[in-house]
CHARMM-style PDB file with segment names, atoms N, HN, CA, C and O in Angstrom:
ATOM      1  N   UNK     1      48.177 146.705  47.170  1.00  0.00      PROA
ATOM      2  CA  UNK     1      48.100 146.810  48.607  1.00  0.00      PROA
ATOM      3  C   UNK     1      46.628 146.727  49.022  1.00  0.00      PROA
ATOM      4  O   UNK     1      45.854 147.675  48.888  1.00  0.00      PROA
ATOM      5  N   UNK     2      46.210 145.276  49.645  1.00  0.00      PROA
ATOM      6  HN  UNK     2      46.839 144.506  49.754  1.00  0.00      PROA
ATOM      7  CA  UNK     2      44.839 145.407  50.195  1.00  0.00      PROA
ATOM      8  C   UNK     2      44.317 146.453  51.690  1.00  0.00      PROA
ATOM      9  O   UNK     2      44.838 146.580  52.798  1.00  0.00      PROA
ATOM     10  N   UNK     3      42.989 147.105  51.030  1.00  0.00      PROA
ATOM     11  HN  UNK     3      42.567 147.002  50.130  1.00  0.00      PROA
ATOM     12  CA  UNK     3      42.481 148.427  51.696  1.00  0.00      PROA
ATOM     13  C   UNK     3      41.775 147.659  53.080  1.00  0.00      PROA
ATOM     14  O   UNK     3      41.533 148.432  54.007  1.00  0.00      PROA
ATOM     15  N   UNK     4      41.419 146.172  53.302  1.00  0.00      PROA
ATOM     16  HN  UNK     4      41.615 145.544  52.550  1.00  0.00      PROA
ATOM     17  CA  UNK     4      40.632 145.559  53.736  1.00  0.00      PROA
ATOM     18  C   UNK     4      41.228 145.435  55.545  1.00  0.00      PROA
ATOM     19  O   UNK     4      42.278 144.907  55.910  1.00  0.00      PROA
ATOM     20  N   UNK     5      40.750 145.738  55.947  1.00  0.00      PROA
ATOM     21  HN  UNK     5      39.897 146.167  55.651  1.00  0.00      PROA
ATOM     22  CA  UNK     5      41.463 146.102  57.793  1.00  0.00      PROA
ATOM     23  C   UNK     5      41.117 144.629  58.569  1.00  0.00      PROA
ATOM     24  O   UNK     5      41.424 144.298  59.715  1.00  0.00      PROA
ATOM     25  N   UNK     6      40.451 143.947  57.653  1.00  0.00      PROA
ATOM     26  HN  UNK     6      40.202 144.215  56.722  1.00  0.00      PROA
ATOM     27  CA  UNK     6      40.412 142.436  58.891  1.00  0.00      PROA
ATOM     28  C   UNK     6      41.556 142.010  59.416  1.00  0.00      PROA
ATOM     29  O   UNK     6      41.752 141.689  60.588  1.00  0.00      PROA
ATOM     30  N   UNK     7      42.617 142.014  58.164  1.00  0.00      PROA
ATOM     31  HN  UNK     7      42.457 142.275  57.212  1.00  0.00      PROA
ATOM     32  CA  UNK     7      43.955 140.566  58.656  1.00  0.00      PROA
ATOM     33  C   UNK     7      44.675 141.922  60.001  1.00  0.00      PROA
ATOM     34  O   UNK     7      45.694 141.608  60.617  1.00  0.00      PROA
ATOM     35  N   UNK     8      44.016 143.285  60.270  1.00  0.00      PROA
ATOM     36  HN  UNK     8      43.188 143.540  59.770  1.00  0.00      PROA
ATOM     37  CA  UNK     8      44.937 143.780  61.079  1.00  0.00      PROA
ATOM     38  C   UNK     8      43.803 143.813  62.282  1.00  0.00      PROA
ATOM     39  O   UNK     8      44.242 143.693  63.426  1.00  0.00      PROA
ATOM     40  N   UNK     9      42.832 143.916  62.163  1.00  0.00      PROA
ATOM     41  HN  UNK     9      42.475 144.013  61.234  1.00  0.00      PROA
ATOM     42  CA  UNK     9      42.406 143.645  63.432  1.00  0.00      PROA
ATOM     43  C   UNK     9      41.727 142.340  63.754  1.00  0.00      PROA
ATOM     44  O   UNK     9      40.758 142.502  64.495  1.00  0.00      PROA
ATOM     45  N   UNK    10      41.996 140.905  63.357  1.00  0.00      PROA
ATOM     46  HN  UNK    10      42.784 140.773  62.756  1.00  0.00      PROA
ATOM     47  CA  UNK    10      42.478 139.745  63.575  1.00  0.00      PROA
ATOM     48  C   UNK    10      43.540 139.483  64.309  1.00  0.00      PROA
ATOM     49  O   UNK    10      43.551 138.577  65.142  1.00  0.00      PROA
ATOM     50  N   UNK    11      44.789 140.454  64.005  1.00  0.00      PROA
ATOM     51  HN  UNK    11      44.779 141.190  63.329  1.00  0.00      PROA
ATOM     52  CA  UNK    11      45.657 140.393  64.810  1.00  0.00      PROA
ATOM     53  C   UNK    11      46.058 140.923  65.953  1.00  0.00      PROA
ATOM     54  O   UNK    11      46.818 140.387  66.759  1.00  0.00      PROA
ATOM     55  N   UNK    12      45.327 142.462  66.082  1.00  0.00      PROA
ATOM     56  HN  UNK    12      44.710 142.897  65.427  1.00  0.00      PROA
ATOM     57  CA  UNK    12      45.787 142.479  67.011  1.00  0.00      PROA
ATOM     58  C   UNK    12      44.259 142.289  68.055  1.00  0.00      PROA
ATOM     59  O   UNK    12      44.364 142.545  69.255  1.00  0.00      PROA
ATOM     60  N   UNK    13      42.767 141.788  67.432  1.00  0.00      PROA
ATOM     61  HN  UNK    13      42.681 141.580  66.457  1.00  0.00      PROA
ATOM     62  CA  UNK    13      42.182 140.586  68.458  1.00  0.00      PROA
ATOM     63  C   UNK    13      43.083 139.373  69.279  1.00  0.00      PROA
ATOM     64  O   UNK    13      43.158 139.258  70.502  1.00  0.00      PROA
ATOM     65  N   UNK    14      43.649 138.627  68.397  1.00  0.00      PROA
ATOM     66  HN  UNK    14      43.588 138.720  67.403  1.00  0.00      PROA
ATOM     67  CA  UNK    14      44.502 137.287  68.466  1.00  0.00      PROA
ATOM     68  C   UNK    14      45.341 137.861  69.763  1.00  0.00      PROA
ATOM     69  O   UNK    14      45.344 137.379  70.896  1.00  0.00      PROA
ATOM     70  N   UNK    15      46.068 139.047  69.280  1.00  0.00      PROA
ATOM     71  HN  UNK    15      46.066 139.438  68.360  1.00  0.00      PROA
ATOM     72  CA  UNK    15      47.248 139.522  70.505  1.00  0.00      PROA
ATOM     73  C   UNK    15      46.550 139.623  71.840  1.00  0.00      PROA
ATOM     74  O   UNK    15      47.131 139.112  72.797  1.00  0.00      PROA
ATOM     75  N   UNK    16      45.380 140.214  72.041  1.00  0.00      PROA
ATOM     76  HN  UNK    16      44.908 140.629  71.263  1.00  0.00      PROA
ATOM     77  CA  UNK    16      44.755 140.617  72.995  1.00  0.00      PROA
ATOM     78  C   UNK    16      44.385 139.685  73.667  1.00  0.00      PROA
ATOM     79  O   UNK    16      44.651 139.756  74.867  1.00  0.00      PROA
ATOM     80  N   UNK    17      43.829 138.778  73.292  1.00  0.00      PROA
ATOM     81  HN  UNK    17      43.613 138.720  72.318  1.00  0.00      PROA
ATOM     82  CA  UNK    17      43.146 137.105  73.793  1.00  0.00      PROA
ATOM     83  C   UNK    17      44.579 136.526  73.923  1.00  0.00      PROA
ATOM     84  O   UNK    17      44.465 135.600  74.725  1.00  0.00      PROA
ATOM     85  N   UNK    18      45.871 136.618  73.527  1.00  0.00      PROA
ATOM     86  HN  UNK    18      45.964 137.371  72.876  1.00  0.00      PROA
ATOM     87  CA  UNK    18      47.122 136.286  73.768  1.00  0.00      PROA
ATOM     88  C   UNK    18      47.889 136.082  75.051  1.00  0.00      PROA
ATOM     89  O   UNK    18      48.520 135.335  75.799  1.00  0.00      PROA
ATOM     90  N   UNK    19      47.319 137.443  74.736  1.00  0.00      PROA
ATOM     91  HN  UNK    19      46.806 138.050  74.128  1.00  0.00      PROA
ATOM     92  CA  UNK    19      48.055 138.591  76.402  1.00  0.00      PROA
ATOM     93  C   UNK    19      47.266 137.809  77.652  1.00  0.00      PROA
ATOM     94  O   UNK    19      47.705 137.228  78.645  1.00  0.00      PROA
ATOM     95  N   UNK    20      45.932 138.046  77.176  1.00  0.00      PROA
ATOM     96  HN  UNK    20      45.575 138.517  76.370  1.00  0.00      PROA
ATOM     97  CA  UNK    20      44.992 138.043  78.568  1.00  0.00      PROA
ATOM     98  C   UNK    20      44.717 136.569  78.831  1.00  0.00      PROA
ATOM     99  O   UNK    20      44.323 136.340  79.975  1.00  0.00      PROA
ATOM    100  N   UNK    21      44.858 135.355  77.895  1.00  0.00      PROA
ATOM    101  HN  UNK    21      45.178 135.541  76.966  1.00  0.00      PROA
ATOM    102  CA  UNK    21      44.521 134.389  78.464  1.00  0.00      PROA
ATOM    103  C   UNK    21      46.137 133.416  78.888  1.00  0.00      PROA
ATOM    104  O   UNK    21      46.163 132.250  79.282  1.00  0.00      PROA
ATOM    105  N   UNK    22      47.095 134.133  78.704  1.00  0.00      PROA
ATOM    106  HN  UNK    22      47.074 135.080  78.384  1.00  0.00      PROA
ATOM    107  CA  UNK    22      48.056 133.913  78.815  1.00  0.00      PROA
ATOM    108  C   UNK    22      48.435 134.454  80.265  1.00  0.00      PROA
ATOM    109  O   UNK    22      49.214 133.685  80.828  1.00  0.00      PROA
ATOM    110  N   UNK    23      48.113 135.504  80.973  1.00  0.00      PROA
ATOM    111  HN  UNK    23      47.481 136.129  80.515  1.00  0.00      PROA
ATOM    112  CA  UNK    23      48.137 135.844  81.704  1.00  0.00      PROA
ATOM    113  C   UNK    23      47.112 134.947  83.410  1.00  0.00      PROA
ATOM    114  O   UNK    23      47.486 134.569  84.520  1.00  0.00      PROA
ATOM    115  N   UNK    24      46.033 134.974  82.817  1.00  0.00      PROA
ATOM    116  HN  UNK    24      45.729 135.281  81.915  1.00  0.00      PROA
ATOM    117  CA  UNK    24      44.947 134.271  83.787  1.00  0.00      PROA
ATOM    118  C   UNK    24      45.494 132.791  83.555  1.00  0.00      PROA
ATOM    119  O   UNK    24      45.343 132.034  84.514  1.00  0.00      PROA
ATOM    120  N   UNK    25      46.025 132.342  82.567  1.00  0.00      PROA
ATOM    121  HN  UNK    25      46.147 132.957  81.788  1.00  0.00      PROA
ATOM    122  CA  UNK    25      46.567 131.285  82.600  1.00  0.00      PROA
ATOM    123  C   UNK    25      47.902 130.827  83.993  1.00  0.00      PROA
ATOM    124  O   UNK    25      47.970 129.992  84.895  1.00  0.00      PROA
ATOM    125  N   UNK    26      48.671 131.805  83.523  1.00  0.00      PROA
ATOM    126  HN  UNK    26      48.616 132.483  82.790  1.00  0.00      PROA
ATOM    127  CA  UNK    26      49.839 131.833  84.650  1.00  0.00      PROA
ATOM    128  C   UNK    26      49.323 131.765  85.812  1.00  0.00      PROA
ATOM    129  O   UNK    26      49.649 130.840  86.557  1.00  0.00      PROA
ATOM    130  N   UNK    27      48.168 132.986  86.317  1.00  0.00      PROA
ATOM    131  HN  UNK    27      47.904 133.737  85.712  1.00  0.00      PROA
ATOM    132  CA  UNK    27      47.571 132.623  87.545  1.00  0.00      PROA
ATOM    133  C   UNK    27      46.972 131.095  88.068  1.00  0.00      PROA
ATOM    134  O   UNK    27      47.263 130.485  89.097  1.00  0.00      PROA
ATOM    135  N   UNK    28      45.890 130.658  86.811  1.00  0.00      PROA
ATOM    136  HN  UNK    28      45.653 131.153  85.975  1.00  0.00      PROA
ATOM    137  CA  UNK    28      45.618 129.409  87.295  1.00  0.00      PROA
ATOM    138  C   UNK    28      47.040 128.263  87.922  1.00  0.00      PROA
ATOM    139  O   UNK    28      46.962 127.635  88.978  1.00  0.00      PROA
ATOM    140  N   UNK    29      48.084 128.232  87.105  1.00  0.00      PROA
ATOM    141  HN  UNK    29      48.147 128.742  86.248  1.00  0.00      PROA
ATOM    142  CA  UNK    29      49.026 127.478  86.870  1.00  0.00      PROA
ATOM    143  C   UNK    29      49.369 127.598  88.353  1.00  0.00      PROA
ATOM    144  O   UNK    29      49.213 126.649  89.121  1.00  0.00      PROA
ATOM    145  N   UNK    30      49.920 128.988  88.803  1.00  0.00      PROA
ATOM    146  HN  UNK    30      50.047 129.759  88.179  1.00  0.00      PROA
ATOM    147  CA  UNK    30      50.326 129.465  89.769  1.00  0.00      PROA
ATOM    148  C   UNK    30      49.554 128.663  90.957  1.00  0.00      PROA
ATOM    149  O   UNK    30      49.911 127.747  91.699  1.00  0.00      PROA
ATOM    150  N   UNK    31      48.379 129.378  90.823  1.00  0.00      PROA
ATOM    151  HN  UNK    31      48.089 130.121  90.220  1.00  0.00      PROA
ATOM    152  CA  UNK    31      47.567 129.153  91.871  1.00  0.00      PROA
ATOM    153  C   UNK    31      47.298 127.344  92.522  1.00  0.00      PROA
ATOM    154  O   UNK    31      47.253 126.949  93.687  1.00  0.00      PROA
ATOM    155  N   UNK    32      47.149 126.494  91.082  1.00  0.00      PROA
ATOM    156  HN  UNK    32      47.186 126.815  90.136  1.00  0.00      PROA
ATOM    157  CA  UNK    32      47.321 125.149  91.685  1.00  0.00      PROA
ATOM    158  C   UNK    32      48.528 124.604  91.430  1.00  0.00      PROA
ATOM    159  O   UNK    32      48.695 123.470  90.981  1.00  0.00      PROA
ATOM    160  N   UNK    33      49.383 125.386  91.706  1.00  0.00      PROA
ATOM    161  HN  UNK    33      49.248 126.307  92.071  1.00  0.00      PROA
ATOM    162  CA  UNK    33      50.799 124.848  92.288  1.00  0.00      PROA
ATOM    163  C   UNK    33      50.929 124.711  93.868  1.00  0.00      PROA
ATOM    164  O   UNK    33      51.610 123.880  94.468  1.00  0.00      PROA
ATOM    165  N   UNK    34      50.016 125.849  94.482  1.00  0.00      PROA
ATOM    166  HN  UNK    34      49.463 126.524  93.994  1.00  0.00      PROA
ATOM    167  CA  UNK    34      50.285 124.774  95.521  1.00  0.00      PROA
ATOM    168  C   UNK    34      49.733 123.830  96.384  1.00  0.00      PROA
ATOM    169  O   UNK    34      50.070 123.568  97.539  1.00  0.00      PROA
ATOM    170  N   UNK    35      48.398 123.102  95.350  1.00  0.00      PROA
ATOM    171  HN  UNK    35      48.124 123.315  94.412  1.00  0.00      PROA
ATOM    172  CA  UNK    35      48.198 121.420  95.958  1.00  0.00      PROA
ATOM    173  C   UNK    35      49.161 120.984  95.441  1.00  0.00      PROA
ATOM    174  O   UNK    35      49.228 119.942  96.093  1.00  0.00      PROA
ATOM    175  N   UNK    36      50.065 120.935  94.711  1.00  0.00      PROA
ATOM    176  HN  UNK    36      50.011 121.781  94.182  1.00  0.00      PROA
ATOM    177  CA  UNK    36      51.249 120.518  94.565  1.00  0.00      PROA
ATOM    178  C   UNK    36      52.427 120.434  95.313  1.00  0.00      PROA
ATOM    179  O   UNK    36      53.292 119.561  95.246  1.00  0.00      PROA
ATOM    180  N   UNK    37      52.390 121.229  95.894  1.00  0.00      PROA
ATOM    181  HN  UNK    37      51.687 121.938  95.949  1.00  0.00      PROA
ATOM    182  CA  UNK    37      53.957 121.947  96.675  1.00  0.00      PROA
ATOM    183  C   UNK    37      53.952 120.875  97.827  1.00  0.00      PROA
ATOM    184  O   UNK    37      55.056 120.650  98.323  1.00  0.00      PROA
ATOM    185  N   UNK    38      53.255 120.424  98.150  1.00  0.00      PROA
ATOM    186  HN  UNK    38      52.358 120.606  97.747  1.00  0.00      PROA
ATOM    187  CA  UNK    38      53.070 119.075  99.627  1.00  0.00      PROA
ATOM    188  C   UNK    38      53.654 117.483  98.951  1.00  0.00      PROA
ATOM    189  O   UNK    38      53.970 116.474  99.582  1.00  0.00      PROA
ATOM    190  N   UNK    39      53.652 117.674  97.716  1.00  0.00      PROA
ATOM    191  HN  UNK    39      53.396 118.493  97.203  1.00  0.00      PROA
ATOM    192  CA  UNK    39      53.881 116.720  97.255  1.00  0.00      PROA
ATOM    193  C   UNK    39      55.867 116.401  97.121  1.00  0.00      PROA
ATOM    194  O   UNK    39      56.480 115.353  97.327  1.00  0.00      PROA
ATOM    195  N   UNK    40      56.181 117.226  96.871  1.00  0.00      PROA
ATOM    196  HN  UNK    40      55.683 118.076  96.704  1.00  0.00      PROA
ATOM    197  CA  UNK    40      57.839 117.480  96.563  1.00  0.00      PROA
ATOM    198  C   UNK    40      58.230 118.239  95.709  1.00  0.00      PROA
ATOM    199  O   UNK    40      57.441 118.788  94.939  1.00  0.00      PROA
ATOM    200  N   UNK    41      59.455 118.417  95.668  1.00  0.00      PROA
ATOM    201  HN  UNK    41      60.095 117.971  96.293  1.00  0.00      PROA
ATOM    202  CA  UNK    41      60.067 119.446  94.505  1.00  0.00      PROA
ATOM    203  C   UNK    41      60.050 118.588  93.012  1.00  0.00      PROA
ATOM    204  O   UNK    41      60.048 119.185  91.935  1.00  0.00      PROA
ATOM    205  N   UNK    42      60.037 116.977  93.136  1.00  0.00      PROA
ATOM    206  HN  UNK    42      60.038 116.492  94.011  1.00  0.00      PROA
ATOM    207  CA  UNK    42      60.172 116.321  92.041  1.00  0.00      PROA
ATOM    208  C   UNK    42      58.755 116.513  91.147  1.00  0.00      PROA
ATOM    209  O   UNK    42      58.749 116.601  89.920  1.00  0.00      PROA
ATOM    210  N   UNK    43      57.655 116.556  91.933  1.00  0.00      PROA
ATOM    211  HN  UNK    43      57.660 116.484  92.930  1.00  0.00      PROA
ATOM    212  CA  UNK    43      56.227 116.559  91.492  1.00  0.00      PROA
ATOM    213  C   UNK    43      55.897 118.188  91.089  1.00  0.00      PROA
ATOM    214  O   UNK    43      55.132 118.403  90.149  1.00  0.00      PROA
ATOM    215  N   UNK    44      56.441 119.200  91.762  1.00  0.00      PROA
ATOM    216  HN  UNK    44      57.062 119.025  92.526  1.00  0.00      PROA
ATOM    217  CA  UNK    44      56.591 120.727  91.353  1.00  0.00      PROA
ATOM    218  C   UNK    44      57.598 121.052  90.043  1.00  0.00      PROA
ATOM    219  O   UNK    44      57.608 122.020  89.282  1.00  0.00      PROA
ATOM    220  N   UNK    45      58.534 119.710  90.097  1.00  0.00      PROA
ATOM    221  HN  UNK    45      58.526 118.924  90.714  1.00  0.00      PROA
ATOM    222  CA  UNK    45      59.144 120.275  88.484  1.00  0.00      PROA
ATOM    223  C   UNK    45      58.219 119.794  87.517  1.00  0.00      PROA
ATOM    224  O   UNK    45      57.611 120.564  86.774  1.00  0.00      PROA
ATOM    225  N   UNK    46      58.103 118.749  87.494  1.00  0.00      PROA
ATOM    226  HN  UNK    46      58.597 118.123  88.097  1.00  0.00      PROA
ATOM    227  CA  UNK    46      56.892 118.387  86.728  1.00  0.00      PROA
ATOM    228  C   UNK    46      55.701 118.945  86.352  1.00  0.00      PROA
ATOM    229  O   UNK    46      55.172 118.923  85.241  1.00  0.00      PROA
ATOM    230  N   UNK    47      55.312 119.464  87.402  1.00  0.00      PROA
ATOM    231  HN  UNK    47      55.742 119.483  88.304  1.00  0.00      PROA
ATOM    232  CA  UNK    47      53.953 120.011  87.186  1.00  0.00      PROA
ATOM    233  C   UNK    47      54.198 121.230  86.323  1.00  0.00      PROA
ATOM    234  O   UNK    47      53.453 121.560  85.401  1.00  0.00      PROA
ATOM    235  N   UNK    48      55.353 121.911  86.708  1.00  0.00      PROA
ATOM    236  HN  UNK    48      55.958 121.642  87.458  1.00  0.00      PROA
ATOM    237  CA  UNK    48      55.612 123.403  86.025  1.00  0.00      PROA
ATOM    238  C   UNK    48      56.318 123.312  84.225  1.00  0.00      PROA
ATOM    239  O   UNK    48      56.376 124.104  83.285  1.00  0.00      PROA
ATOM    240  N   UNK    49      56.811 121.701  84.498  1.00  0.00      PROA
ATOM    241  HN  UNK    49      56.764 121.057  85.262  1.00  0.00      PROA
ATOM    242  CA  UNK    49      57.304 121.442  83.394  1.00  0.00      PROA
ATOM    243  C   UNK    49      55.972 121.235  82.631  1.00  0.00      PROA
ATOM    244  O   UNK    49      55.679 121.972  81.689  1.00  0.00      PROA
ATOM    245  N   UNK    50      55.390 120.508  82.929  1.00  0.00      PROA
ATOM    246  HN  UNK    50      55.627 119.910  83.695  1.00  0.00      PROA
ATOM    247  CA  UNK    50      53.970 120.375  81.910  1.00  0.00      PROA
ATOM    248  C   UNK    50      53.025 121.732  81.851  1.00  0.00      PROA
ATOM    249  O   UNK    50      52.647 122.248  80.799  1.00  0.00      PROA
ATOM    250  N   UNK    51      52.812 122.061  82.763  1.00  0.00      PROA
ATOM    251  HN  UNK    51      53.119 121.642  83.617  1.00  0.00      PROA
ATOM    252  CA  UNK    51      52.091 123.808  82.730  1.00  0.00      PROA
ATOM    253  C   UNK    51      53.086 124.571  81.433  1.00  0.00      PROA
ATOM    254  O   UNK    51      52.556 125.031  80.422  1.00  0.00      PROA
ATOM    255  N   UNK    52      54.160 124.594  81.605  1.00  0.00      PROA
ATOM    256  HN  UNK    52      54.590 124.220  82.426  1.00  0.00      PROA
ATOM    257  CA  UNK    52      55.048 125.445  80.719  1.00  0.00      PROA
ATOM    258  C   UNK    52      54.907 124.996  79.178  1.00  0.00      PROA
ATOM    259  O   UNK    52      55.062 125.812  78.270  1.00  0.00      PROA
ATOM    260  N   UNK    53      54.621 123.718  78.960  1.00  0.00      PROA
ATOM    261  HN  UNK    53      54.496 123.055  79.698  1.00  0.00      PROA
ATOM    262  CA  UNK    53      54.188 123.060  77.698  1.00  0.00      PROA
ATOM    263  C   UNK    53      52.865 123.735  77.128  1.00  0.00      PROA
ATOM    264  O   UNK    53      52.715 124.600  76.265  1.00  0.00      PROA
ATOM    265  N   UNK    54      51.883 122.972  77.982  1.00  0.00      PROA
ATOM    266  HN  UNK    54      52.006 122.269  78.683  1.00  0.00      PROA
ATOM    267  CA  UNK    54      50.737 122.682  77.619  1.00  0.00      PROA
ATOM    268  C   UNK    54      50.096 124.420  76.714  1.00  0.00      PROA
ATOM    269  O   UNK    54      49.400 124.627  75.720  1.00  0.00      PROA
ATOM    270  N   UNK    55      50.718 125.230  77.612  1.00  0.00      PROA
ATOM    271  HN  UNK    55      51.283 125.062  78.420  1.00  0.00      PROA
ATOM    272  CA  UNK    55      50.083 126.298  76.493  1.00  0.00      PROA
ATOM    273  C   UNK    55      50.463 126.663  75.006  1.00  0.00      PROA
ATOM    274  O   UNK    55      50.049 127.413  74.122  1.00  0.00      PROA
ATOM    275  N   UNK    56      51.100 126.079  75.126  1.00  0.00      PROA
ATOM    276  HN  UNK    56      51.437 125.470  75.844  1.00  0.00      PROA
ATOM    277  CA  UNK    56      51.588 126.304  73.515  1.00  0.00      PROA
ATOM    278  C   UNK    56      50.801 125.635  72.944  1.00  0.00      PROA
ATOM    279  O   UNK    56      50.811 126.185  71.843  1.00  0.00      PROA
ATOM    280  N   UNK    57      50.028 124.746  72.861  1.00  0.00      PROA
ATOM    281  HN  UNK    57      50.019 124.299  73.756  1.00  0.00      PROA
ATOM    282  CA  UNK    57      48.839 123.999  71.797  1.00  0.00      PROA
ATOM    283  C   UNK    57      47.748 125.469  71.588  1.00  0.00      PROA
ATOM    284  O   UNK    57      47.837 126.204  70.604  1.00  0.00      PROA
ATOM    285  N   UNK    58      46.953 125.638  72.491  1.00  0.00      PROA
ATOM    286  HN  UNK    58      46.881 125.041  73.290  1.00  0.00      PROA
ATOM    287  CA  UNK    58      46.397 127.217  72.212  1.00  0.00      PROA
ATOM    288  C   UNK    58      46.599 128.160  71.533  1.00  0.00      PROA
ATOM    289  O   UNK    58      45.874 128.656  70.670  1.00  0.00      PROA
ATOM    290  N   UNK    59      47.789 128.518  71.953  1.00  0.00      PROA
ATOM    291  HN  UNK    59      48.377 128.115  72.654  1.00  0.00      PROA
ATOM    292  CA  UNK    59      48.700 129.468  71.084  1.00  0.00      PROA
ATOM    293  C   UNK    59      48.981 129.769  69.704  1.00  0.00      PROA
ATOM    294  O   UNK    59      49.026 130.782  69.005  1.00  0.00      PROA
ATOM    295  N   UNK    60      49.202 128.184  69.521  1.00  0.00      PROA
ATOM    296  HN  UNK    60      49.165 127.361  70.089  1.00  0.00      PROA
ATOM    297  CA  UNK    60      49.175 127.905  67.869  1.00  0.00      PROA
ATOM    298  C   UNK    60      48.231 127.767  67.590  1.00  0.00      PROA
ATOM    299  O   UNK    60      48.104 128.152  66.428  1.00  0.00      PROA
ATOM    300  N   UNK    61      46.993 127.258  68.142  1.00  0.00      PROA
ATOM    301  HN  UNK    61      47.096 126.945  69.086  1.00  0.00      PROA
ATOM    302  CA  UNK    61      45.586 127.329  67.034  1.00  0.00      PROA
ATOM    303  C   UNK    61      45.169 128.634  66.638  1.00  0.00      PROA
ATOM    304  O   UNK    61      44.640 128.965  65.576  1.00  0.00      PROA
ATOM    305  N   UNK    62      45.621 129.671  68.098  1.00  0.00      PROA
ATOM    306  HN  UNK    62      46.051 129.402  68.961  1.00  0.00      PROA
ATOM    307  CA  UNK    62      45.575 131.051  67.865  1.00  0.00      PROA
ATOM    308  C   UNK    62      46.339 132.056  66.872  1.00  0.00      PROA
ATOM    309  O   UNK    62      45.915 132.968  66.161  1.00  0.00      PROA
ATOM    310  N   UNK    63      47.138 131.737  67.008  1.00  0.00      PROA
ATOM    311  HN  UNK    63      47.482 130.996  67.585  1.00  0.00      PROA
ATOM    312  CA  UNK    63      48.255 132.314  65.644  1.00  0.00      PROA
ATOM    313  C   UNK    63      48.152 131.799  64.526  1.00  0.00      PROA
ATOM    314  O   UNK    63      48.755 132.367  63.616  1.00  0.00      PROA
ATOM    315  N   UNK    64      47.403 130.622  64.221  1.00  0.00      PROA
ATOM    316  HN  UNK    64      46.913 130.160  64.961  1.00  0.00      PROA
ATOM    317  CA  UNK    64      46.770 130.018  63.091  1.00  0.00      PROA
ATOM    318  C   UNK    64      45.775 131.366  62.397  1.00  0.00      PROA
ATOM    319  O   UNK    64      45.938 132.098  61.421  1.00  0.00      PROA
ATOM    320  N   UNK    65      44.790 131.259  63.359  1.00  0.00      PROA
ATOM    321  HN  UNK    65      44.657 130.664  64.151  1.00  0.00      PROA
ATOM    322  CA  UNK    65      43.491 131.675  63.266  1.00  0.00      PROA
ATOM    323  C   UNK    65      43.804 133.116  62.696  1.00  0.00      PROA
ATOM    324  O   UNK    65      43.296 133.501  61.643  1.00  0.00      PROA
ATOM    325  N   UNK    66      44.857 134.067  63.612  1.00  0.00      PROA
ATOM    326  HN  UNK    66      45.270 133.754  64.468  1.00  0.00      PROA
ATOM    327  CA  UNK    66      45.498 135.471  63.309  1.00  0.00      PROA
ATOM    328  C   UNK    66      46.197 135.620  61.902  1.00  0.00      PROA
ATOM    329  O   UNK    66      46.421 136.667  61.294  1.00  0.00      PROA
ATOM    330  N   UNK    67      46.528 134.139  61.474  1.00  0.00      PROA
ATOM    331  HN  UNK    67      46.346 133.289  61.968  1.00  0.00      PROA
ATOM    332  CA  UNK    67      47.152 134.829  60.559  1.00  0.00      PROA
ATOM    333  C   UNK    67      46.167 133.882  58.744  1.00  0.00      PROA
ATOM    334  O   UNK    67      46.503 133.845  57.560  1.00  0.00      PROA
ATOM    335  N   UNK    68      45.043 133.359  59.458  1.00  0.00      PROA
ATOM    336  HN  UNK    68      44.770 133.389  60.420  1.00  0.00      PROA
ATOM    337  CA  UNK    68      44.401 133.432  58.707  1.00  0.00      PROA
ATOM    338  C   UNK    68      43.907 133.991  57.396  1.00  0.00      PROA
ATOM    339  O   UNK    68      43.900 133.302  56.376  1.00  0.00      PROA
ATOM    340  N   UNK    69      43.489 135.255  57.425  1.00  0.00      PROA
ATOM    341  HN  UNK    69      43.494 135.815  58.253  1.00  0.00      PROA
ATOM    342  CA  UNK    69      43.182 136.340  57.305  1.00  0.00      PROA
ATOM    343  C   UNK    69      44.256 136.648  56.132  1.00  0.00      PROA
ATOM    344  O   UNK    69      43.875 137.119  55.061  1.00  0.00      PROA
ATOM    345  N   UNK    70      45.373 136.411  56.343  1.00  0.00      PROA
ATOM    346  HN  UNK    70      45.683 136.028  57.213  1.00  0.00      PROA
ATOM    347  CA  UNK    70      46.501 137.286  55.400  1.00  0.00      PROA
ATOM    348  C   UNK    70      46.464 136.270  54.264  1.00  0.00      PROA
ATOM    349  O   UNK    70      47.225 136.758  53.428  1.00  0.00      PROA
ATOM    350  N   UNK    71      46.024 135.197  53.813  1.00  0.00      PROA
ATOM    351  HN  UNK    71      45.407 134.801  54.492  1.00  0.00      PROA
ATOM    352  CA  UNK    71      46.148 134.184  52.803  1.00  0.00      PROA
ATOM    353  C   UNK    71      45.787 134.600  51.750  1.00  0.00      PROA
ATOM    354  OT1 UNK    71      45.817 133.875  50.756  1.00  0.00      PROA
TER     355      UNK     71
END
């Protein structure tokens, strides 16, 4: 059993930067939704459809990085 505390506070760094840029994220998303909203509901699914994507590339470099550590 390794005594070594990185791979646990790697993780729960990773969680924290998770939470919080996941969060200010939603706001941005939010927030320029509505130069969007003038446009139509077809251009607002879209936009939310790609917002709802796009963070997951982050995510995984991040949960990469978190679980680094345990190798």
């Amino acid at each position: 059993m390794p005594t070594d505390d990185k791979p646990a506070l790697r993780s729960a760094t990773g969680m924290l930067a998770l939470i919080v840029g996941l969060a200010l994220y939603c706001f941005l998303v939010a927030g320029l939704g509505d130069f969007v909203a003038p446009f139509g509901l077809f251009a607002e699914v879209v936009y939310y459809l790609a917002a709802g994507i796009v963070w997951i590339f982050p995510a995984i470099r991040l949960i990469r990085w978190m679980n680094a550590g345990e190798r």
